[in-house]
C-alpha positions, 0 to 999 in steps of 0.5 A: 052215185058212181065214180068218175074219173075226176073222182079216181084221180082224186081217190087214188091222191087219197090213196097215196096221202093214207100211205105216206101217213102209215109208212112207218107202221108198214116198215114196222110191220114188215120188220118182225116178218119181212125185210123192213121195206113194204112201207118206203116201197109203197109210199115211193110208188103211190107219190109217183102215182100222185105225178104221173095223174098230174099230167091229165088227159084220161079218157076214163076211169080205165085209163086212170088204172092202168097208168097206175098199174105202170107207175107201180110196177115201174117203182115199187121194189120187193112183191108189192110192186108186181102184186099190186101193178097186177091188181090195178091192171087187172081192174082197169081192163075189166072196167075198160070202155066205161066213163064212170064206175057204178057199184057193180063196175067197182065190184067188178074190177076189185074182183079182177084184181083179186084174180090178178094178185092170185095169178101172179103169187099163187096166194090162198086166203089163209097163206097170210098175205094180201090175198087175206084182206082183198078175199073178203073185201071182194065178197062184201063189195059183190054182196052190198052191190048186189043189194043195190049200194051205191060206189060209196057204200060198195067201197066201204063194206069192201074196206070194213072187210079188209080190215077184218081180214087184216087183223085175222092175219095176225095168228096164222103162219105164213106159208108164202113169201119172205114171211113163209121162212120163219115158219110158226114164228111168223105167227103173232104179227099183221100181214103188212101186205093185208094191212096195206091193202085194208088201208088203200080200200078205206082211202078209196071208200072216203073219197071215191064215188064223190065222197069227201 
């Protein structure tokens, strides 16, 4: 089973709705080690998303990526917007050219988007960030691919991960962005970035590939 563009679309309205619903909880989260504006930050960017793939007339799963990336990086304020307009540019150009995504392609371009949010905010795994929950969903995403999963399937060892890797957040001291100055302090808490992404890779997983 793989992913079309129709199926795109339609993940990243899932995507989106998955957002809108934890707003509060990521504004929450990003209160006690950040600046309170992750969550309206995202819930602004995917319902500008939502619009812009209103409009249609894609040519592939890339285009669909890439107009997202824009949107994104066009209206999500803070680090989100340029970490995860990067991530889906990333993603798009390494999938370009295709009319539906298998499971390799989706490991593909979640391995491109790794690459990307890691050039762009020189994040480790272990620095308490985004980078945290994605690290370990690219790993199963390669790993259940490799194994012959389908895009379903894929997608859902890449969120089980992330959400593992979410919650490992919660003890580690940051050691970048805003949460990186209240040093040991920030110990004890979520990454909101992390878990933001733990919650888009488990929207995609419902949805892509044709699941409902």
């Amino acid at each position: 089973m793989g992913c079309s563009t129709e199926d795109l679309v339609a993940a990243l309205a899932a995507a989106a709705a998955v957002v809108i619903e934890h707003r509060d909880e990521l504004v929450e989260l990003d209160r006690r080690i950040g600046d309170a504006d992750h969550g309206e930050n995202l819930r602004r960017g995917f319902t500008a998303v939502v619009s812009t793939m209103d409009g249609g007339g894609w040519s592939g799963p890339a285009s669909v990526l890439k107009a997202a990336a824009k949107t994104l990086i066009s209206t999500v304020g803070g680090a989100a917007g340029p970490l995860y307009g990067t991530a889906f540019l990333r993603a798009g150009a390494a999938v370009d050219g295709l009319a539906e995504l298998d499971a390799t392609a989706v490991a593909t371009a979640l391995r491109a988007a790794l690459d990307g949010v890691v050039a762009r905010g020189k994040a480790e795994p272990g620095d308490k960030t985004m980078v945290d929950a994605l690290t370990p969903a690219v790993l199963a995403a390669e790993s259940a691919a490799a194994e012959g999963a389908d895009v379903p399937a894929t997608l859902s060892a890449a969120a089980v991960a992330a959400a593992d890797g979410a919650a490992a957040t919660e003890p580690l001291v940051a050691r970048k962005g805003r949460a990186s100055y209240l040093g040991e302090r920030s110990a004890g808490h979520i990454d909101p970035g992390a878990r933001s992404t733990s919650l888009l890779l488990t929207a995609l997983a419902r949805h892509a590939g044709g699941a409902r």
